[in-house]
mmCIF file of the N, C-alpha and C atoms, coordinates in Angstrom:
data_MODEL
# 
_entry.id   MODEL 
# 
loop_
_atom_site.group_PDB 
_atom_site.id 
_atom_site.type_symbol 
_atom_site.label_atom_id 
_atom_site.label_alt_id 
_atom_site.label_comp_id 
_atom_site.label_asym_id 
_atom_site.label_entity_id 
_atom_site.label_seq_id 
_atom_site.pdbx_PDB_ins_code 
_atom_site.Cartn_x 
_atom_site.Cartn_y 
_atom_site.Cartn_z 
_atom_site.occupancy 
_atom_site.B_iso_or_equiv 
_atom_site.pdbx_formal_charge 
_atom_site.auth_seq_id 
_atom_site.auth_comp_id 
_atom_site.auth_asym_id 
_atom_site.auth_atom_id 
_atom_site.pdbx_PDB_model_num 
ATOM 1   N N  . UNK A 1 1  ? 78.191 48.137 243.463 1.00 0.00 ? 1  UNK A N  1 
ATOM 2   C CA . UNK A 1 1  ? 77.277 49.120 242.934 1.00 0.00 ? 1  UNK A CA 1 
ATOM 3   C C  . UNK A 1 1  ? 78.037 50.325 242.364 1.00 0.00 ? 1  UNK A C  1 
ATOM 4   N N  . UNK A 1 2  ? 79.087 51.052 243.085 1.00 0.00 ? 2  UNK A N  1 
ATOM 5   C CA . UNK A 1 2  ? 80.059 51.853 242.594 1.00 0.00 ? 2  UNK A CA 1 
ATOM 6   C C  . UNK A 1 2  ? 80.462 51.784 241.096 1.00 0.00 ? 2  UNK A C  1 
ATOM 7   N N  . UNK A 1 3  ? 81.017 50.652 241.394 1.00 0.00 ? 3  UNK A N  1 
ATOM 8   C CA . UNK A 1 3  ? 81.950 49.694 239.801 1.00 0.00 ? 3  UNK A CA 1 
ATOM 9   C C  . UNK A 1 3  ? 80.445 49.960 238.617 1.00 0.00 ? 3  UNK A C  1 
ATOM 10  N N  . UNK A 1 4  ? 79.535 49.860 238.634 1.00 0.00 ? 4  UNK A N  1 
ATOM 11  C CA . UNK A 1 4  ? 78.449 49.815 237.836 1.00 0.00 ? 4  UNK A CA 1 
ATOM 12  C C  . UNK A 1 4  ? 77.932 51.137 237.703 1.00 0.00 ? 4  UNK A C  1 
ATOM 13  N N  . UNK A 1 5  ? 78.392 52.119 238.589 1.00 0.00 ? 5  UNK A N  1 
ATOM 14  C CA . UNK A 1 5  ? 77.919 53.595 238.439 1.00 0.00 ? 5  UNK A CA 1 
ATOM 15  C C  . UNK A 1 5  ? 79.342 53.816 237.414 1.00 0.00 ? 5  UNK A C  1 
ATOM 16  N N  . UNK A 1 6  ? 80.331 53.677 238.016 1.00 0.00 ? 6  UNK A N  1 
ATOM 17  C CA . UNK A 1 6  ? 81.465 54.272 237.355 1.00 0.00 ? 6  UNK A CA 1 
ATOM 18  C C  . UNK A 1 6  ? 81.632 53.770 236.298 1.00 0.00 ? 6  UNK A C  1 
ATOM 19  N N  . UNK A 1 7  ? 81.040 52.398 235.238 1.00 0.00 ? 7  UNK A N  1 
ATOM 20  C CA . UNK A 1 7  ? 81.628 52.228 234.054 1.00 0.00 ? 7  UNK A CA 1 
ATOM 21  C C  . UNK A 1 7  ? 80.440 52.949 232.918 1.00 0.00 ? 7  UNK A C  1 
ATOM 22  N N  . UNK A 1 8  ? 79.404 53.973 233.589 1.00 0.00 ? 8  UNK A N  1 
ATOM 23  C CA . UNK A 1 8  ? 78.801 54.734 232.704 1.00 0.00 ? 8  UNK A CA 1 
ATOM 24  C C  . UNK A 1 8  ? 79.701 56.260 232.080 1.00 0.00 ? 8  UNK A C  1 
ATOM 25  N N  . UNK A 1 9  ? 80.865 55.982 233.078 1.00 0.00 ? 9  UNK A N  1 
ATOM 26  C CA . UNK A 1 9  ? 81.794 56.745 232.694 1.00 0.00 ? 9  UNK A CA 1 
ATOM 27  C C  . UNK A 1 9  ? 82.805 56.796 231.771 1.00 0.00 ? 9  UNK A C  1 
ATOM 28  N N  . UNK A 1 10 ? 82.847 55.847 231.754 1.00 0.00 ? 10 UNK A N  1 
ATOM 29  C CA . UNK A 1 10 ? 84.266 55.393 230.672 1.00 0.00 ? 10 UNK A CA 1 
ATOM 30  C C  . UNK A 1 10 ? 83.799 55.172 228.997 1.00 0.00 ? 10 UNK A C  1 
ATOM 31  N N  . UNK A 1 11 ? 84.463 55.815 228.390 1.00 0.00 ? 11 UNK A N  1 
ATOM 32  C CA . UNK A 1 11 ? 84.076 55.882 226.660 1.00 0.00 ? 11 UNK A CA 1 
ATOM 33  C C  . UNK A 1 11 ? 84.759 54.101 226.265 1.00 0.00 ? 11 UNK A C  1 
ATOM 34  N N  . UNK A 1 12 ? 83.877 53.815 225.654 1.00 0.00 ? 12 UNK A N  1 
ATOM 35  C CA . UNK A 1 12 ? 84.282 52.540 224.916 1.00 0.00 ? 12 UNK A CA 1 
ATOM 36  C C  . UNK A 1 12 ? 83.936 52.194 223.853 1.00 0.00 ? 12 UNK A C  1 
ATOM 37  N N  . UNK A 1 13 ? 83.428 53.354 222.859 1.00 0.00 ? 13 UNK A N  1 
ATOM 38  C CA . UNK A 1 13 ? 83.495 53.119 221.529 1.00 0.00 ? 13 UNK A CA 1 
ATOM 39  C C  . UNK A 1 13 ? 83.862 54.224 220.977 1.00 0.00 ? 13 UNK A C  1 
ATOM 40  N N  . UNK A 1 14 ? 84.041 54.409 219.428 1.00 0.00 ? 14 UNK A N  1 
ATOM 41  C CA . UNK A 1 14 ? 84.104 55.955 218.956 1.00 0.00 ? 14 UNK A CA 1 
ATOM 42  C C  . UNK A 1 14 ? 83.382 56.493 218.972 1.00 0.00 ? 14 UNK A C  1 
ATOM 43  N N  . UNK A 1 15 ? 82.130 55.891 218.701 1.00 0.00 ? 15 UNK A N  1 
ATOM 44  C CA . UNK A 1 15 ? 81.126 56.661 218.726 1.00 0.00 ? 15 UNK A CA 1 
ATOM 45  C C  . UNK A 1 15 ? 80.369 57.707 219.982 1.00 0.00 ? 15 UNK A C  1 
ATOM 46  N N  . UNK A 1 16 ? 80.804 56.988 220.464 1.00 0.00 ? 16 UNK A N  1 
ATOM 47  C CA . UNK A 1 16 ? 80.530 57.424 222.086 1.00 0.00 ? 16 UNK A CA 1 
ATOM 48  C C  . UNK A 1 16 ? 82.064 58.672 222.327 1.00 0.00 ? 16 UNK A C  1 
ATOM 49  N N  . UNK A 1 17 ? 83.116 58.782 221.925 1.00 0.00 ? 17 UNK A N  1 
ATOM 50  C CA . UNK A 1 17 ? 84.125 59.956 221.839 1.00 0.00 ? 17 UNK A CA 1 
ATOM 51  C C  . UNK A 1 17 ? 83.519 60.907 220.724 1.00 0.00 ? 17 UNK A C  1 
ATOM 52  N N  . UNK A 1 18 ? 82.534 60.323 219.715 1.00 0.00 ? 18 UNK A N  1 
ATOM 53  C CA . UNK A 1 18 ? 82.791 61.389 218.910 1.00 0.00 ? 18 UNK A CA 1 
ATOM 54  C C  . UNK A 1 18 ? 81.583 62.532 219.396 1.00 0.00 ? 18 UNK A C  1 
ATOM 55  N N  . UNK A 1 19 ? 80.621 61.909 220.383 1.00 0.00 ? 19 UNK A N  1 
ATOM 56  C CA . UNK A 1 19 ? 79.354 62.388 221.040 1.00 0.00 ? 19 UNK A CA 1 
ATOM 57  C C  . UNK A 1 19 ? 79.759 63.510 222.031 1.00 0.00 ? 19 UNK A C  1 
ATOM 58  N N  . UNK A 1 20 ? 80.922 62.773 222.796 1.00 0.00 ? 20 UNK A N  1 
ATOM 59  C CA . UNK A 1 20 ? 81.453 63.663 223.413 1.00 0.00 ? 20 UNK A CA 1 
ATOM 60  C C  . UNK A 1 20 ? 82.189 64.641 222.822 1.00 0.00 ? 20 UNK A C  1 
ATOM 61  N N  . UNK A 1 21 ? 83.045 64.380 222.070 1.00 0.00 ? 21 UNK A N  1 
ATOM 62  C CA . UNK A 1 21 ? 83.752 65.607 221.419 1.00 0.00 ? 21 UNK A CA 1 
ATOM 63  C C  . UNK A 1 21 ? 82.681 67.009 220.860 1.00 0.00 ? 21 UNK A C  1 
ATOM 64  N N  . UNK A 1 22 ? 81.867 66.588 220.712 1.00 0.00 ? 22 UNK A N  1 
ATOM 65  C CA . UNK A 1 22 ? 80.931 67.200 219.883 1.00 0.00 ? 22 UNK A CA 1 
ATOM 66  C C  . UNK A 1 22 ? 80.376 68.398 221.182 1.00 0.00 ? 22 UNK A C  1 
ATOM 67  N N  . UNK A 1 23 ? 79.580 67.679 222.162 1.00 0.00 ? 23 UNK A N  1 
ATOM 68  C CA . UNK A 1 23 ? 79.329 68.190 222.994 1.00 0.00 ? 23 UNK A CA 1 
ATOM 69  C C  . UNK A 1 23 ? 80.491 69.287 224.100 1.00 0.00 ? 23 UNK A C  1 
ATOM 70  N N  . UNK A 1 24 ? 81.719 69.463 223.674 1.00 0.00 ? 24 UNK A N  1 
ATOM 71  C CA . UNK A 1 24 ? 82.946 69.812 224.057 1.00 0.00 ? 24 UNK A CA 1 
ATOM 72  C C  . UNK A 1 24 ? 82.766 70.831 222.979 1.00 0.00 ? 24 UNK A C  1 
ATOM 73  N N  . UNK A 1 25 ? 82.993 70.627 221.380 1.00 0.00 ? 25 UNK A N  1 
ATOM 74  C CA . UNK A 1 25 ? 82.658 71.890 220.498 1.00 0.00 ? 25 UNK A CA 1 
ATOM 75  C C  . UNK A 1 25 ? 81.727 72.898 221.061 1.00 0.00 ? 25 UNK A C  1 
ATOM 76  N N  . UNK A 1 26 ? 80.339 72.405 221.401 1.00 0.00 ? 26 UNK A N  1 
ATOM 77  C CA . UNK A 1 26 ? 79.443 72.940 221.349 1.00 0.00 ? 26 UNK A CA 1 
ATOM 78  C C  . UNK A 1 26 ? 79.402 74.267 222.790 1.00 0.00 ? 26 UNK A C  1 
ATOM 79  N N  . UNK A 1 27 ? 80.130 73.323 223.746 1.00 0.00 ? 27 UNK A N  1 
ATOM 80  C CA . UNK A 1 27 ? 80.144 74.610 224.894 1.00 0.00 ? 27 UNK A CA 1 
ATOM 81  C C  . UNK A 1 27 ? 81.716 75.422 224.693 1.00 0.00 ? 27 UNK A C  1 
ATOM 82  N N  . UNK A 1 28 ? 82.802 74.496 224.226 1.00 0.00 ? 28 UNK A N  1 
ATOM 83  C CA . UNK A 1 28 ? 83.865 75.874 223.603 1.00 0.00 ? 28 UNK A CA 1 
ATOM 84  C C  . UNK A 1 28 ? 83.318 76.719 222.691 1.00 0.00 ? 28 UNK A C  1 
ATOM 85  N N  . UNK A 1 29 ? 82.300 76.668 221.665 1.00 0.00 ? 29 UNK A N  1 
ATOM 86  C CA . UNK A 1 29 ? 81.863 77.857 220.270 1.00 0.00 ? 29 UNK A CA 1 
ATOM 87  C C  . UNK A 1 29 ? 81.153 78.950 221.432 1.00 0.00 ? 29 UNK A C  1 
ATOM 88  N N  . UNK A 1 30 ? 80.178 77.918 222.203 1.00 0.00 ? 30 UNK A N  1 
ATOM 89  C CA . UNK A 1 30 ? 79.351 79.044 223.453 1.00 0.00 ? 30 UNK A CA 1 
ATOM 90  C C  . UNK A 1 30 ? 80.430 80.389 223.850 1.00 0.00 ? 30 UNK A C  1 
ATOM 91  N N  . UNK A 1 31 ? 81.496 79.245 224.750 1.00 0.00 ? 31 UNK A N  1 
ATOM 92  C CA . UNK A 1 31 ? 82.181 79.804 225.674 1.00 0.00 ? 31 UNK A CA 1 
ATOM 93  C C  . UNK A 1 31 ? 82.890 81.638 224.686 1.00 0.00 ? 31 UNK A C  1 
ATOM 94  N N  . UNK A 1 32 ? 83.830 80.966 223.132 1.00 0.00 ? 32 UNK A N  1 
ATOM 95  C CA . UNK A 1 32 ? 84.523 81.320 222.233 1.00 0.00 ? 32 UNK A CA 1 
ATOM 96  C C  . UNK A 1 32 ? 83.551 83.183 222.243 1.00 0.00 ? 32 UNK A C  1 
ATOM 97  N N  . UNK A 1 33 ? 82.029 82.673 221.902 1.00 0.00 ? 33 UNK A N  1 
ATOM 98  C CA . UNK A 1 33 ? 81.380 83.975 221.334 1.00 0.00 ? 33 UNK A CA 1 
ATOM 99  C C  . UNK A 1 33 ? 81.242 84.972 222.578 1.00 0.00 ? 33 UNK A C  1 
ATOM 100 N N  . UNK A 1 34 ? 81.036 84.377 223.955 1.00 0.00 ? 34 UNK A N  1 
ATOM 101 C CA . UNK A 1 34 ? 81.092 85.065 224.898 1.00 0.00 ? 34 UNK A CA 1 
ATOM 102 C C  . UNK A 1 34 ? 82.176 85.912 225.119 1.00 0.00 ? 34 UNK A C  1 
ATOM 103 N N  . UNK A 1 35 ? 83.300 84.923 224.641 1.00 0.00 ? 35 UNK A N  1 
ATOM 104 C CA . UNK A 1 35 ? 84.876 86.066 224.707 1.00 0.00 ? 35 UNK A CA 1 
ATOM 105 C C  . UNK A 1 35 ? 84.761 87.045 223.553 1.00 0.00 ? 35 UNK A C  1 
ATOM 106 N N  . UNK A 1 36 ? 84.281 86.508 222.737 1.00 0.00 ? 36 UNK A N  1 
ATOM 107 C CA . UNK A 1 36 ? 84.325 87.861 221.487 1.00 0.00 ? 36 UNK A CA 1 
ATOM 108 C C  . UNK A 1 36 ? 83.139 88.942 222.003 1.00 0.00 ? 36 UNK A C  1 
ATOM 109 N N  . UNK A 1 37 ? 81.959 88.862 222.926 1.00 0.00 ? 37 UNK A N  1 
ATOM 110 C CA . UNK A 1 37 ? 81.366 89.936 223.203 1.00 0.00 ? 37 UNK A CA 1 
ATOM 111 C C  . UNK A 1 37 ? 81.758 90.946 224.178 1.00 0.00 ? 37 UNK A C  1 
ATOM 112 N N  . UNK A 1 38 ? 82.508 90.110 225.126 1.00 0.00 ? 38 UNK A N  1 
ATOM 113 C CA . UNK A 1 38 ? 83.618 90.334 226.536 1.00 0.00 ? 38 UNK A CA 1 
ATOM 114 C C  . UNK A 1 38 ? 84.953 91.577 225.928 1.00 0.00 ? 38 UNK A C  1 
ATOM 115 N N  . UNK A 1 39 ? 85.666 90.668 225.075 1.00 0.00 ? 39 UNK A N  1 
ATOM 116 C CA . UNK A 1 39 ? 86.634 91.209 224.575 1.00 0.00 ? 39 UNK A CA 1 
ATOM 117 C C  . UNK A 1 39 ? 86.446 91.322 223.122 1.00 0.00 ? 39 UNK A C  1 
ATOM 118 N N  . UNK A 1 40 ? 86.022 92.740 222.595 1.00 0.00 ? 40 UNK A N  1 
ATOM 119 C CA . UNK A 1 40 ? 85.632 92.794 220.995 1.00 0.00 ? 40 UNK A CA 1 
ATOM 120 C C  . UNK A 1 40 ? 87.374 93.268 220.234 1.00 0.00 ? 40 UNK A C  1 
ATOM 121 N N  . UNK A 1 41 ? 87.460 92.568 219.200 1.00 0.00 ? 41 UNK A N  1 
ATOM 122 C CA . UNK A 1 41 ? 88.563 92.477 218.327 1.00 0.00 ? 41 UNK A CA 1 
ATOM 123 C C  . UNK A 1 41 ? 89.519 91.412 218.294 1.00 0.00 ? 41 UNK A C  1 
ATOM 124 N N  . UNK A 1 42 ? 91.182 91.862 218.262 1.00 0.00 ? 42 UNK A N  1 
ATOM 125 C CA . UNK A 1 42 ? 92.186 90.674 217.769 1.00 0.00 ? 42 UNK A CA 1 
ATOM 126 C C  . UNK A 1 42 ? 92.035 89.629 219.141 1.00 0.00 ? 42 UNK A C  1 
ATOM 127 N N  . UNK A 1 43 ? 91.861 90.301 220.398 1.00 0.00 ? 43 UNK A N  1 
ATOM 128 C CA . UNK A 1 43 ? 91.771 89.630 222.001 1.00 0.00 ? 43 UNK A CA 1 
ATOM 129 C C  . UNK A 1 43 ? 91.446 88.383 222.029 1.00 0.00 ? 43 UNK A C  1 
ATOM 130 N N  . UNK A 1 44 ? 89.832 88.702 221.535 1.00 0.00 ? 44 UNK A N  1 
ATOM 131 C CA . UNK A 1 44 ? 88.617 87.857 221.618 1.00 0.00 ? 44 UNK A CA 1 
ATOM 132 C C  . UNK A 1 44 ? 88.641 86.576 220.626 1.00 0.00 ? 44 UNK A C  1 
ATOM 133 N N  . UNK A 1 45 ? 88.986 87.245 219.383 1.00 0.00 ? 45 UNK A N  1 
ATOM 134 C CA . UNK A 1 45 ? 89.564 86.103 218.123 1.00 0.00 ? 45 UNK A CA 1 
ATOM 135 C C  . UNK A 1 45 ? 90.476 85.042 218.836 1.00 0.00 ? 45 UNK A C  1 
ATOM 136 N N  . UNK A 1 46 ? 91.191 85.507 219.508 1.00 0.00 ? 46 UNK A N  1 
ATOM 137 C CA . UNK A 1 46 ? 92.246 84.800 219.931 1.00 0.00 ? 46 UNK A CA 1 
ATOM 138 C C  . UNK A 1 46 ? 91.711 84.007 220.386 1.00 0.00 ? 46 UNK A C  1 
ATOM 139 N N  . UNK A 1 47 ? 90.766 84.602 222.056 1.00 0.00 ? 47 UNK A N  1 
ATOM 140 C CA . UNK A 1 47 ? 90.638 83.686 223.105 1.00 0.00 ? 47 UNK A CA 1 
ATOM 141 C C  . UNK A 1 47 ? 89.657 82.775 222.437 1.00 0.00 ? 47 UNK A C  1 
ATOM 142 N N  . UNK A 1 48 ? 88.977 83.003 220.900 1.00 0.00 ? 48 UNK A N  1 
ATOM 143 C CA . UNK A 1 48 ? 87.949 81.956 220.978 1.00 0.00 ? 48 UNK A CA 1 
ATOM 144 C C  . UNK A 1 48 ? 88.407 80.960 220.127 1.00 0.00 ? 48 UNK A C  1 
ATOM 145 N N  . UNK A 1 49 ? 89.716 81.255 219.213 1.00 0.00 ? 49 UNK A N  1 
ATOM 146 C CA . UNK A 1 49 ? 90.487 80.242 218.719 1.00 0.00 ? 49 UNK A CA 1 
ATOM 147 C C  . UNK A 1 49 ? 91.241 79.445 219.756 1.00 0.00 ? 49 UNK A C  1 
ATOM 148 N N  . UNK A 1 50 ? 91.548 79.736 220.959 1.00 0.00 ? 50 UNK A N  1 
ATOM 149 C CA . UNK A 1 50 ? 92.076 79.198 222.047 1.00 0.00 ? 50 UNK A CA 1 
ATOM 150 C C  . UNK A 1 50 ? 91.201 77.821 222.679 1.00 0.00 ? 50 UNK A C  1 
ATOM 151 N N  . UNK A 1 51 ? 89.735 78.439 222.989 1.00 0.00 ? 51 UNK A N  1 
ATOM 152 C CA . UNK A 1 51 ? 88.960 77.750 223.204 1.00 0.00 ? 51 UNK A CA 1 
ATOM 153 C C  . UNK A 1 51 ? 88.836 76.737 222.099 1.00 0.00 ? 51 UNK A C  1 
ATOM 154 N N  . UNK A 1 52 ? 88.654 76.680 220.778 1.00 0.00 ? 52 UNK A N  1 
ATOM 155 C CA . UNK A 1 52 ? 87.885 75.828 219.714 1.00 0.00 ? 52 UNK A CA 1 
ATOM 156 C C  . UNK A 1 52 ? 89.591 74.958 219.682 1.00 0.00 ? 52 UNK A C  1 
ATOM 157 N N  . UNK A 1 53 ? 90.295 74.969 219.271 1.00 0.00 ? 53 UNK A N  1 
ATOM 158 C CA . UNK A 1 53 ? 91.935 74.601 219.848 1.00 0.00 ? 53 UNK A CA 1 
ATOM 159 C C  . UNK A 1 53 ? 91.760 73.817 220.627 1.00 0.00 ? 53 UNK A C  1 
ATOM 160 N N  . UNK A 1 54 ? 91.419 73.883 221.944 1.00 0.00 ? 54 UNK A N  1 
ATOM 161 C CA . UNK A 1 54 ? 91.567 73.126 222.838 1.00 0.00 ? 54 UNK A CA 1 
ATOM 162 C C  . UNK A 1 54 ? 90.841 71.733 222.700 1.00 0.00 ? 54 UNK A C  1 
ATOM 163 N N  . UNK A 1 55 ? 89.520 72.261 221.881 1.00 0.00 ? 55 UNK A N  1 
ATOM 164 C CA . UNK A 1 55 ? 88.672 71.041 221.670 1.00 0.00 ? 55 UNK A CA 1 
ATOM 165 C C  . UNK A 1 55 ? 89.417 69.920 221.098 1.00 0.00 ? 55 UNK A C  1 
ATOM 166 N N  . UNK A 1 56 ? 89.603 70.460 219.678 1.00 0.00 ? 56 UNK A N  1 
ATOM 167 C CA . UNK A 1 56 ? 90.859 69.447 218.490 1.00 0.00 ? 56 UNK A CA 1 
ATOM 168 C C  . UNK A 1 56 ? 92.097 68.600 219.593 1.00 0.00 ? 56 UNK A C  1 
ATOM 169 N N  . UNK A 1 57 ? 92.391 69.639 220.312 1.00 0.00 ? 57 UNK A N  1 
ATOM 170 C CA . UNK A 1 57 ? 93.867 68.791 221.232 1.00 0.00 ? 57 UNK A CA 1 
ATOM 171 C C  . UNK A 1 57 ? 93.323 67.521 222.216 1.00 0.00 ? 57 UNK A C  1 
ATOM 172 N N  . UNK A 1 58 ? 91.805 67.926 222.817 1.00 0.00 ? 58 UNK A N  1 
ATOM 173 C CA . UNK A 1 58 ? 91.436 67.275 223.775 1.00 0.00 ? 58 UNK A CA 1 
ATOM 174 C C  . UNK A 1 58 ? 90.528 65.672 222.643 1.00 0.00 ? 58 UNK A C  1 
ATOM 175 N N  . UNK A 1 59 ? 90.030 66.195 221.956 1.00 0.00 ? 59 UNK A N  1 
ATOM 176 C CA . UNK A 1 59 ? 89.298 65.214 220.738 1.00 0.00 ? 59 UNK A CA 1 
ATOM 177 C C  . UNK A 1 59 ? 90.360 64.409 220.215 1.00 0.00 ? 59 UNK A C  1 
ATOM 178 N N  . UNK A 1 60 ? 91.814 64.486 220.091 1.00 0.00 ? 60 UNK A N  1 
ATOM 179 C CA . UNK A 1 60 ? 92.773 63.905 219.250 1.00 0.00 ? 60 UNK A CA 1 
ATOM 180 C C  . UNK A 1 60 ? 93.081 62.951 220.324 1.00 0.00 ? 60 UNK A C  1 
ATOM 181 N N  . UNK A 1 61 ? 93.395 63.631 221.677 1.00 0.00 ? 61 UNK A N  1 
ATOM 182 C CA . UNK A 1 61 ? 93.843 62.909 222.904 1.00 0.00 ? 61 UNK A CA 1 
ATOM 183 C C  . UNK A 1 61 ? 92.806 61.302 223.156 1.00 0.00 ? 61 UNK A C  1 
ATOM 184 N N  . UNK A 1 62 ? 91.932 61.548 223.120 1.00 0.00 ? 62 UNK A N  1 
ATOM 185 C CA . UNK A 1 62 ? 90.550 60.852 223.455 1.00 0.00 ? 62 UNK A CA 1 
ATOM 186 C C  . UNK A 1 62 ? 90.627 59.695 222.085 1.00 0.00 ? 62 UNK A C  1 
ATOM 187 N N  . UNK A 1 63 ? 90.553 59.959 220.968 1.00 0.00 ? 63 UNK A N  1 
ATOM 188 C CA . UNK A 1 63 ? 90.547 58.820 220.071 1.00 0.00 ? 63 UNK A CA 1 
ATOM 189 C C  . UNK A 1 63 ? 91.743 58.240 220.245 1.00 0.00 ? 63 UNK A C  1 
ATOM 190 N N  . UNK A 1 64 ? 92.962 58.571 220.259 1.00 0.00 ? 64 UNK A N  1 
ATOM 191 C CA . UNK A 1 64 ? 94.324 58.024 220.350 1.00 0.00 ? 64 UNK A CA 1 
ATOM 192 C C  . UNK A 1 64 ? 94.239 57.319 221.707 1.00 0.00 ? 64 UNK A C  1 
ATOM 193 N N  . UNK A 1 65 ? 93.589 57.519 222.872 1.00 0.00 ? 65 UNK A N  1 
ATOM 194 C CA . UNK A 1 65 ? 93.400 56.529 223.750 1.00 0.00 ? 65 UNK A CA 1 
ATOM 195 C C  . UNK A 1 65 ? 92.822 55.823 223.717 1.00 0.00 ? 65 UNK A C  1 
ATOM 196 N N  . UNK A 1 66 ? 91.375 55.653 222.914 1.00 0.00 ? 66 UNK A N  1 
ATOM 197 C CA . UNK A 1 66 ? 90.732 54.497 222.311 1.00 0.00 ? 66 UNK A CA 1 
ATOM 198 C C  . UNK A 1 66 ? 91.489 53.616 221.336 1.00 0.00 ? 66 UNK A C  1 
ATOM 199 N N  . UNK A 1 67 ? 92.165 53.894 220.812 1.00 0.00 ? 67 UNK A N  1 
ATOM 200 C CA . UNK A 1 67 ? 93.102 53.067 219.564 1.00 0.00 ? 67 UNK A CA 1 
ATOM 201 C C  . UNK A 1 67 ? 94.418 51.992 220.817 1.00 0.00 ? 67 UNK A C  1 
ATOM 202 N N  . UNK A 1 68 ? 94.623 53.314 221.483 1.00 0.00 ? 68 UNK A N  1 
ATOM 203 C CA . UNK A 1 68 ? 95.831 52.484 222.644 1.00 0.00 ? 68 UNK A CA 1 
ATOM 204 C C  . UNK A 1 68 ? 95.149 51.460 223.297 1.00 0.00 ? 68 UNK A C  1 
ATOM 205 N N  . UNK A 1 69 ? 93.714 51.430 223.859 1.00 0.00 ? 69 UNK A N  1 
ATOM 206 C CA . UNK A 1 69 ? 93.337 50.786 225.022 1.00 0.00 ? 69 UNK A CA 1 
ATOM 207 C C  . UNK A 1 69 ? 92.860 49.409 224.266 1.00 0.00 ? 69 UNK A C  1 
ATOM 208 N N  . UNK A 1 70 ? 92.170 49.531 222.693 1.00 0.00 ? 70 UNK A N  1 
ATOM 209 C CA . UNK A 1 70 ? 91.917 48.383 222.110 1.00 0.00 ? 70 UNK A CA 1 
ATOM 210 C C  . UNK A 1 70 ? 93.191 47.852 221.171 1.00 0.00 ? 70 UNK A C  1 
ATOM 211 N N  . UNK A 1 71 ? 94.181 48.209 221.530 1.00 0.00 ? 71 UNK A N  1 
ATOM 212 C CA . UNK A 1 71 ? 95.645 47.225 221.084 1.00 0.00 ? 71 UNK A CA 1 
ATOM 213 C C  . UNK A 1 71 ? 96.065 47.088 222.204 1.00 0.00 ? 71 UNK A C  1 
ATOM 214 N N  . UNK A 1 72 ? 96.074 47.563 223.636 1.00 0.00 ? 72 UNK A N  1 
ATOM 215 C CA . UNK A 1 72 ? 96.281 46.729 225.081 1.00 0.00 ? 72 UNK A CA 1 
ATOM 216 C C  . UNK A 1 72 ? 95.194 45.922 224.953 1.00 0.00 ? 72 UNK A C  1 
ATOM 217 N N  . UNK A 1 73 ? 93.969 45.569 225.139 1.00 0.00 ? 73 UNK A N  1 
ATOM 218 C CA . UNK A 1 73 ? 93.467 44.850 225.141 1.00 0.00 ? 73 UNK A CA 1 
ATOM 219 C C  . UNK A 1 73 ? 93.457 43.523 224.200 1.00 0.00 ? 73 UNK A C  1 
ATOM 220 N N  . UNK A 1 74 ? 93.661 43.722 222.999 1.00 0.00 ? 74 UNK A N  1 
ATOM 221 C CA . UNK A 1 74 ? 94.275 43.081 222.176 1.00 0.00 ? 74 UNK A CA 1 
ATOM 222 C C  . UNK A 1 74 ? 95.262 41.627 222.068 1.00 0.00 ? 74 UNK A C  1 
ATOM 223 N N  . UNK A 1 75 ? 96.254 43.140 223.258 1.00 0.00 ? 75 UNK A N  1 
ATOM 224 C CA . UNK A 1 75 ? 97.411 41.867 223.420 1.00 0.00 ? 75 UNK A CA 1 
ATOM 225 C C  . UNK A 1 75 ? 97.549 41.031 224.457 1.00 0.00 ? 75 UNK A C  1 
ATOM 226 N N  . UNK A 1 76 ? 96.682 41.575 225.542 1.00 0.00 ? 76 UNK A N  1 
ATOM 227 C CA . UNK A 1 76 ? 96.533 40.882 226.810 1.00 0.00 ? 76 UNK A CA 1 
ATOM 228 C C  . UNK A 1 76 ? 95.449 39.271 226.005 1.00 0.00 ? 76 UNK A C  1 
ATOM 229 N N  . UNK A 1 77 ? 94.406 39.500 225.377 1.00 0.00 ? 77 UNK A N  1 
ATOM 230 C CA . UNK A 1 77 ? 94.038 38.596 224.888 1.00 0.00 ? 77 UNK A CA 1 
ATOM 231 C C  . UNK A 1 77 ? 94.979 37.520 224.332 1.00 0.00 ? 77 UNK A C  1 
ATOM 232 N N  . UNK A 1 78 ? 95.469 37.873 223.567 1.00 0.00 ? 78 UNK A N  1 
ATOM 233 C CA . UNK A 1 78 ? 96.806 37.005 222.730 1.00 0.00 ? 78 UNK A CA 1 
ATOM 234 C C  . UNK A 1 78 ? 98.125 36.472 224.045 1.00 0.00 ? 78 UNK A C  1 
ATOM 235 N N  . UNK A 1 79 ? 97.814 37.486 225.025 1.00 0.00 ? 79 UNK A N  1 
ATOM 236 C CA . UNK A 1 79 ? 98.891 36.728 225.965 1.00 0.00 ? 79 UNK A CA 1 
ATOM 237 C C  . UNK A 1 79 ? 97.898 35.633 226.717 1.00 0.00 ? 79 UNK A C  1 
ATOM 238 N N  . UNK A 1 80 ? 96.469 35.926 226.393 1.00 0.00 ? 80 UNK A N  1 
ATOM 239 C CA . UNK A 1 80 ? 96.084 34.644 227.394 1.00 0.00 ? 80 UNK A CA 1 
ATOM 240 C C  . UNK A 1 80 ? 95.841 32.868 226.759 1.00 0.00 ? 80 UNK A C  1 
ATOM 241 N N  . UNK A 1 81 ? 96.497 33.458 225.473 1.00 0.00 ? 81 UNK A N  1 
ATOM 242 C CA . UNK A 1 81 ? 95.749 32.443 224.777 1.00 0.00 ? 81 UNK A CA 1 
ATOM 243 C C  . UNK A 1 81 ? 97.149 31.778 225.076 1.00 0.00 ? 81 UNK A C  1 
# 
């Protein structure tokens, strides 16, 4: 039952990374404007380019592991054949 809770976890298409990524934009822009009301000027710019940044690094990470996991899978196929 575990194994069947936990594979609602795991991304296995792009489409499904790009849903998430999206939803990752959407609370870093949140998070980003809160720092610019927190900290008004060069500070705040920063911290909310920091935040929107992080998204791109974490979004790049996430497709490049989808590309890795379907060429492991790939080859494990081809080794079974």
């Amino acid at each position: 039952m575990l194994r069947k809770v936990g594979r609602l976890f795991v991304i296995k298409t792009r489409i499904e990374a790009f849903l998430i990524i999206y939803a990752l934009a959407l609370g870093a822009t949140a998070r980003g404007a809160h720092y610019l009301e927190q900290y008004p000027g060069f500070g705040g710019k920063l911290l909310f380019l920091a935040t929107t940044g992080a998204v791109f690094m974490a979004g790049a990470k996430v497709l490049d592991c989808l590309k890795y996991e379907a060429r492991d899978k790939a080859a494990r196929a081809a080794e079974a054949d």
